[in-house]
C-alpha positions as CSV (number, residue, x, y, z in Angstrom):
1,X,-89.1,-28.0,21.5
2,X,-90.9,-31.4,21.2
3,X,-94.6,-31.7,20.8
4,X,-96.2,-35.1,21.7
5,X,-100.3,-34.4,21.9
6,X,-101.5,-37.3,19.5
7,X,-103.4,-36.5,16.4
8,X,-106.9,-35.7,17.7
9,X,-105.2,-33.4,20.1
10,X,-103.3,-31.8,17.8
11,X,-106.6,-30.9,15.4
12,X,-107.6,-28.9,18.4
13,X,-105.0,-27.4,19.3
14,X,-104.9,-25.8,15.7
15,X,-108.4,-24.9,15.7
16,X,-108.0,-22.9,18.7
17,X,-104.9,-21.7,17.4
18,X,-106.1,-20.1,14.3
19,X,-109.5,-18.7,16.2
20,X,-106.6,-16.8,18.4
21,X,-105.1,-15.6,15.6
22,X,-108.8,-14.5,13.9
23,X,-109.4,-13.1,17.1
24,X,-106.7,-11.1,17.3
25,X,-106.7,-10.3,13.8
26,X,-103.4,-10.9,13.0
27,X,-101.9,-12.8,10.0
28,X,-101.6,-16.6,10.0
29,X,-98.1,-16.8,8.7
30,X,-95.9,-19.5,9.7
31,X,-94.2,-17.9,12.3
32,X,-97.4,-16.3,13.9
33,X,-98.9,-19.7,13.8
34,X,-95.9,-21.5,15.5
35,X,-96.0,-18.9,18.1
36,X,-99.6,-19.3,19.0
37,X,-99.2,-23.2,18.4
38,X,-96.9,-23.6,21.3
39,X,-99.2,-21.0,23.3
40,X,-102.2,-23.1,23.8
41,X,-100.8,-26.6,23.7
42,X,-98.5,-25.4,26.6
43,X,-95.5,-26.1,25.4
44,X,-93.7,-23.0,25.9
45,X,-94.8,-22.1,29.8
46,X,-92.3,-19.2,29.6
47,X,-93.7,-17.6,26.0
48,X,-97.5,-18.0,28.0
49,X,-96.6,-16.4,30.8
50,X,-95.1,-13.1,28.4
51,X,-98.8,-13.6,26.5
52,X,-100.4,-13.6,30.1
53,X,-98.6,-10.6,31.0
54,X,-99.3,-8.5,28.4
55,X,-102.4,-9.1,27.9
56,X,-102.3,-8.0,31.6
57,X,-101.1,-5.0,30.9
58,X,-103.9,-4.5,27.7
59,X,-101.2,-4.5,25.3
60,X,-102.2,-4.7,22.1
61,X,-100.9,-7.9,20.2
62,X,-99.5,-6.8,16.7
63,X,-97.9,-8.9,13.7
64,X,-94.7,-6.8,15.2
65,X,-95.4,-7.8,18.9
66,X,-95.5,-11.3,17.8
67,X,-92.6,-11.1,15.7
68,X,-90.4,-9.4,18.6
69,X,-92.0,-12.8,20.6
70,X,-91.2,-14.9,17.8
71,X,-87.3,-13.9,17.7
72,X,-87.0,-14.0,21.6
73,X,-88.3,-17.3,22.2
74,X,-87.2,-19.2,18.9
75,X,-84.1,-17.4,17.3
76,X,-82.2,-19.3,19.8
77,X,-83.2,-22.2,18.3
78,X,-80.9,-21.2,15.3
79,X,-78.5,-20.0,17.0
80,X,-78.3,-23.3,19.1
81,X,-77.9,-25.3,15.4
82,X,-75.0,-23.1,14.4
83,X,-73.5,-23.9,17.7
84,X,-74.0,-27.5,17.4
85,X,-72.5,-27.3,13.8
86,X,-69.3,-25.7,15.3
87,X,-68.6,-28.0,17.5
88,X,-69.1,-31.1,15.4
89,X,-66.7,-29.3,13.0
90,X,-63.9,-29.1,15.6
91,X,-64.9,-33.0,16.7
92,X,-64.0,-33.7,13.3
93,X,-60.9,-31.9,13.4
94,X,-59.9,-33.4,16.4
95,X,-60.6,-36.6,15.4
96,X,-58.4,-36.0,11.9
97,X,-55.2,-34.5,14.5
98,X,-55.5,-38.3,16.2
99,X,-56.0,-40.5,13.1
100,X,-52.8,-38.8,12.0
101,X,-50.7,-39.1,15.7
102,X,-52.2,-42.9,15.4
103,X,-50.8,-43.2,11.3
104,X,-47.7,-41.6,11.7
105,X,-46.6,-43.9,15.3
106,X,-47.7,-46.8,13.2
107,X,-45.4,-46.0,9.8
108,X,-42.6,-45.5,12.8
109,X,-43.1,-48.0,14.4
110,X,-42.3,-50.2,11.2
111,X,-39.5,-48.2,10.4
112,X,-38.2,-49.1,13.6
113,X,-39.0,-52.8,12.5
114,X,-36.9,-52.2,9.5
115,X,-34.3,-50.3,11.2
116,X,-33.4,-53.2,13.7
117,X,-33.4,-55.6,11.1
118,X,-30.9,-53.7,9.2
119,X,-28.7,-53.4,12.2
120,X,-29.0,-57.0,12.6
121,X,-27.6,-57.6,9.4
122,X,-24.9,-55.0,10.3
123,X,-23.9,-57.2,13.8
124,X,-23.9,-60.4,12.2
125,X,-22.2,-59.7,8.9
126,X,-18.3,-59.0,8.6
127,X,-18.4,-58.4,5.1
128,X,-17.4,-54.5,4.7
129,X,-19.9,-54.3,1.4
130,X,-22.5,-55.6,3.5
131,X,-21.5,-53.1,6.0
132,X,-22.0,-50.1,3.3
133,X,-25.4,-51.7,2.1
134,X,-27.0,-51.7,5.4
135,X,-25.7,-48.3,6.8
136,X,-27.3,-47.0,3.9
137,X,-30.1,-48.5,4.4
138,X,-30.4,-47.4,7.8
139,X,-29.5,-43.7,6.8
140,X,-32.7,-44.2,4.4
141,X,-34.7,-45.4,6.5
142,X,-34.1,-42.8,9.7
143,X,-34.2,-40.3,6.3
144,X,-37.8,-41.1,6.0
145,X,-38.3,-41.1,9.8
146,X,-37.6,-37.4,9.9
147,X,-39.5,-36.5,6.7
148,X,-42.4,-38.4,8.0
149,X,-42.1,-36.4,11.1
150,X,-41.6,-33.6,9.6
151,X,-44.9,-33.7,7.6
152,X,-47.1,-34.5,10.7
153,X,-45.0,-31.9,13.0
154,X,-46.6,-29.3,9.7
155,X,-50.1,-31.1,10.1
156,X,-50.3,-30.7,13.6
157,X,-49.5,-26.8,13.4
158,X,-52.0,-26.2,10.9
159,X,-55.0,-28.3,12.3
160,X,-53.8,-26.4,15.5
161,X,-54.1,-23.1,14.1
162,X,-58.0,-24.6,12.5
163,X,-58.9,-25.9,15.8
164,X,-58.2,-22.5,17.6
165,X,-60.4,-20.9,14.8
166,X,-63.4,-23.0,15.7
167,X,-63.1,-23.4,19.3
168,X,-63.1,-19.3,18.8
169,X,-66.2,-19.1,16.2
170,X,-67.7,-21.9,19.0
171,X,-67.2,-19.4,21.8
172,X,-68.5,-16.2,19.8
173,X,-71.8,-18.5,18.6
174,X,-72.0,-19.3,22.7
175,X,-72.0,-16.0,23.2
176,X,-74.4,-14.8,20.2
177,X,-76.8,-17.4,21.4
178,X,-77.4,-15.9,25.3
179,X,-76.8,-11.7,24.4
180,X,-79.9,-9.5,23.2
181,X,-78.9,-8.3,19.8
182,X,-80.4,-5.1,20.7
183,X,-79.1,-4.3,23.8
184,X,-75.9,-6.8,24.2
185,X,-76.8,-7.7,27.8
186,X,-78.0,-11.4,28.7
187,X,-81.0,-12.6,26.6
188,X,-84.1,-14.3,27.8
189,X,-82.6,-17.4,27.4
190,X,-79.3,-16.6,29.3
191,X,-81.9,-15.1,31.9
192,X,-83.7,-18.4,32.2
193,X,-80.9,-20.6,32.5
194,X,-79.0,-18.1,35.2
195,X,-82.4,-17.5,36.9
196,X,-82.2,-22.1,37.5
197,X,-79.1,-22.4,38.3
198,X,-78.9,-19.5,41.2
199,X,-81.7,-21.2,42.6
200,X,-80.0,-24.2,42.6
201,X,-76.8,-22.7,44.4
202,X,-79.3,-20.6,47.0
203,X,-81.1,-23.7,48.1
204,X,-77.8,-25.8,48.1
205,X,-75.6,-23.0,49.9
206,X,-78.4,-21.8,52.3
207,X,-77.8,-18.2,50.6
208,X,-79.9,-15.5,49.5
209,X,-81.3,-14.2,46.2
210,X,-83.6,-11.5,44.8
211,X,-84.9,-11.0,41.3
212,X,-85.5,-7.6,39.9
213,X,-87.9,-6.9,37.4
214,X,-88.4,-3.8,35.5
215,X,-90.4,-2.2,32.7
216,X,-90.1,1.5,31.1
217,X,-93.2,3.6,32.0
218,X,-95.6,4.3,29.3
219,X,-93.1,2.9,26.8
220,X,-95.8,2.3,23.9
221,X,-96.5,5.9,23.8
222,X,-93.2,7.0,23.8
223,X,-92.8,4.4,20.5
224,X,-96.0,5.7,18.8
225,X,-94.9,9.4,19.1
226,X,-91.2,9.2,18.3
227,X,-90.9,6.0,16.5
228,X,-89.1,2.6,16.8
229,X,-85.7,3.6,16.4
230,X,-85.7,6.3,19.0
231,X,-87.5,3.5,21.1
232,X,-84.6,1.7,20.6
233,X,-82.2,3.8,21.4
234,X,-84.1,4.0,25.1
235,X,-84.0,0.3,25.1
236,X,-80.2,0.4,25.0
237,X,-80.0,3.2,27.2
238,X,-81.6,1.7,30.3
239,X,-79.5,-1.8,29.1
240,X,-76.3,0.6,29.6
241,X,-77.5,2.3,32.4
242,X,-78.0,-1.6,33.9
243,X,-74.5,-2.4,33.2
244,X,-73.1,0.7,34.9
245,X,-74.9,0.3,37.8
246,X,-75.2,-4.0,38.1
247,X,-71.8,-5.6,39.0
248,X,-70.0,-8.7,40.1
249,X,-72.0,-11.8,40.0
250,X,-75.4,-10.3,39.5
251,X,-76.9,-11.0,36.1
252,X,-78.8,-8.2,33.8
253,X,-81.0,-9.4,30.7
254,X,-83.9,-8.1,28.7
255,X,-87.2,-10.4,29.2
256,X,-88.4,-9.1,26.6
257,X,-90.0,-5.8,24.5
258,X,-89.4,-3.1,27.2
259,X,-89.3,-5.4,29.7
260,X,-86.0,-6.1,32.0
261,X,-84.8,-8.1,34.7
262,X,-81.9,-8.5,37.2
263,X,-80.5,-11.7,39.1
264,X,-79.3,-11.1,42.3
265,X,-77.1,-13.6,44.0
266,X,-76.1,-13.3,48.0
267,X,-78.4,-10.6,48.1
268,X,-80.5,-9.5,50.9
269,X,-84.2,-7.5,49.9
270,X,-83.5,-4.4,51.7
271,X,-80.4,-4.4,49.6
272,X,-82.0,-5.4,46.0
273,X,-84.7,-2.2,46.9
274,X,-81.8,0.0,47.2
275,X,-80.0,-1.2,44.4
276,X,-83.3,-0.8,42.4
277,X,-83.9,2.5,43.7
278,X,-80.0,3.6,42.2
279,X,-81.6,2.3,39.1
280,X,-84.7,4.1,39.2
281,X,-82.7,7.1,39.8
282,X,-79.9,6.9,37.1
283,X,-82.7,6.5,34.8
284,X,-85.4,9.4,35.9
285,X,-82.1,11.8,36.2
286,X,-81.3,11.1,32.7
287,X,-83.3,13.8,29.8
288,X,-83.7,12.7,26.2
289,X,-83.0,14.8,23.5
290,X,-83.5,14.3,19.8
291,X,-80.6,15.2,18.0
292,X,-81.4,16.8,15.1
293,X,-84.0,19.2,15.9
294,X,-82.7,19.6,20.0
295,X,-86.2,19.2,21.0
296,X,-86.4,18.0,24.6
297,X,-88.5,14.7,25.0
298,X,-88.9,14.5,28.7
299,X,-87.7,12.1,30.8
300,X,-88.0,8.2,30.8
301,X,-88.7,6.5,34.1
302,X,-88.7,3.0,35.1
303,X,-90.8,0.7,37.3
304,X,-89.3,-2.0,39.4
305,X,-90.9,-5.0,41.2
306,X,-88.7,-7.0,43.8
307,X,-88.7,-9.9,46.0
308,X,-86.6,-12.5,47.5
309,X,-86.3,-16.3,46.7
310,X,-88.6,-18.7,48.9
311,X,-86.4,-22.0,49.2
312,X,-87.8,-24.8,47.3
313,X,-90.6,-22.7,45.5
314,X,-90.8,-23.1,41.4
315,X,-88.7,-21.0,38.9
316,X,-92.2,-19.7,37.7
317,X,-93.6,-18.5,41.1
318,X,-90.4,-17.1,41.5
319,X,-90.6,-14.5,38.8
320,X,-94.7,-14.3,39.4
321,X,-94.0,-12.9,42.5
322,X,-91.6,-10.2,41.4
323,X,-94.0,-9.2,38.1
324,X,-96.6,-8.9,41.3
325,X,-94.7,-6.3,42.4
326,X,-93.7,-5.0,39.3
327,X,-97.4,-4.5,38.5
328,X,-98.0,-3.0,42.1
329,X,-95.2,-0.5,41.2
330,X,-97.0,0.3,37.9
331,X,-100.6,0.3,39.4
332,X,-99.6,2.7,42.1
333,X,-98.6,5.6,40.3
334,X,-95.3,3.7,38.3
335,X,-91.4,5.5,38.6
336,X,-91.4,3.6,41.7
337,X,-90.1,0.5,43.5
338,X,-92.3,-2.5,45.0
339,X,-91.9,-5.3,46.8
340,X,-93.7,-8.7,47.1
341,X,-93.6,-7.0,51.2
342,X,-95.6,-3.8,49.6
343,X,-98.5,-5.9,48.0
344,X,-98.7,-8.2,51.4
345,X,-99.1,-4.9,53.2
346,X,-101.3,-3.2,51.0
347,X,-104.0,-6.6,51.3
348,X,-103.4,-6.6,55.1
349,X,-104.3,-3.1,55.2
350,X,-107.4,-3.5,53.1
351,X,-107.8,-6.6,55.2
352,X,-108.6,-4.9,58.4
């Protein structure tokens, strides 16, 4: 992330910044700041749309809140570095496995110089010591040939065997870098750069997609009553209960806090509804239960907001349009689905 205001701009920017965080009462650390920085000087359009909507939905911003925003929208940045460091390490070590191909042909290659001289000396001289001299050198010099050979043939295994270890630890930091700790389905970022690229392929193919977003009813509450961990553990249930239900090329990620969201490639709307009505299902059928005492603590249900791509329109009005309907689903009694269709109908109605 790059910021480029000039100076004077940047003096505002920070004044507004730290009458947000006053505002909000919350604590102007470093991170907090950052966070709020990149809120009002636009830089992140993704992190003010997540402000926008939950401030939307009156949720209160904590320290925590903005921590949980914090890790989603900048951990990657990290994570991005150590990927970067990987792969410069196995540059390097490719690099090294060539220097050493490039060494070793040019030591042969004046071996070979020295070999050919010898055997000239061998054609053109009848003399039988001569003979013996240069036979020997020619057994000493193919003798260091094959040790030479040998050594690179052992440096080539082993810078093998190191260059499958980082292309590995480069694949595993890929894959750290675009899963949800919490949940290990797709992260925000993972979300974002599937969401682009499927609209891409819709527009360029002439196919069809639908996005799916979804958010666990009265989820707060359900924290403040039985704590973060339990919380938790409801966040990785409806992440399983995605992955049971979600196959093939459709992509499931966590937007963020309780917040969740399907891609949906070659997908038609009346199909995405009835695949987020399975969903809504799977989840309202399931009871929690804690454990240790066996108390029963209800049920969890889900809201879901759908809607299908509009070729050509921005990333950003694309997922507008399905929190619309997620908030639609919410506002009209939530454990429900909605479409973009729903809230059309619903102002047409009022309309008339």
């Amino acid at each position: 992330m790059e910021f480029a205001e000039s100076t004077e701009q940047a003096t505002r920017f920070a004044e507004i910044t730290l009458s947000e965080l006053r505002a909000r009462s919350l604590t102007p650390n470093p991170n907090n700041y950052m966070l709020w920085y990149a809120h009002v000087s636009g830089a992140m359009p993704d992190l003010s749309l997540a402000i926008k909507g939950l401030d939307d939905e009156q949720v209160t911003l904590t320290d925590q809140r903005c921590s949980e925003l914090y890790d989603q929208f900048f951990s990657t940045a990290r994570e991005e570095a150590a990927v970067v460091d990987a792969s410069s390490k196995l540059s390097k070590q490719v690099s090294t496995v060539l220097g050493d191909i490039s060494a070793a042909g040019d030591e042969a290659g004046a071996h070979i110089g020295e070999l050919d001289q010898v055997l000239g000396t061998l054609s053109n001289d009848g003399d039988t010591e001569s003979a013996k001299s240069a036979i020997s050198s020619a057994i000493e010099i193919t003798r260091k040939i094959s040790e030479k050979n040998s050594e690179l043939e052992t440096n080539l295994r082993r810078s093998s065997a190191e260059i499958e270890r980082l292309r590995s630890d480069l694949e595993i930091l890929r894959q750290e870098a675009y899963t949800d700790g919490l949940t290990g389905i797709a992260n925000r970022k993972c979300f974002d750069r599937e969401l682009k690229r499927s609209t891409i392929n819709a527009m360029d193919d002439g196919t069809t997609l639908c996005l799916m977003m979804i958010d666990i009813d009265f989820f707060k509450a359900f924290n403040d009553t039985y704590g973060h961990q339990v919380g938790d553990l409801v966040l990785q249930l409806l992440a399983g209960t995605l992955r049971e239900n979600i196959k093939g090329q459709d992509t499931p990620a966590r937007y963020g806090g309780e917040e969740f969201a399907v891609i949906l490639p070659n997908t038609q709307l009346a199909d995405a509804i009835s695949v987020a009505e399975t969903l809504r299902n799977a989840i309202s059928s399931k009871s929690l239960r804690d454990k240790k005492s066996g108390d029963d603590m209800g049920r969890i249900t889900i809201s879901i907001g759908v809607t299908a791509y509009q070729f050509g329109e921005p990333v950003g009005q694309f997922i507008f349009r399905a929190d619309q309907a997620l908030y639609h689903a919410k506002n009209s009694g939530r454990d429900r689905v909605c479409s973009d269709h729903d809230i059309d109908t619903t102002l047409t109605h009022h309309e008339i």
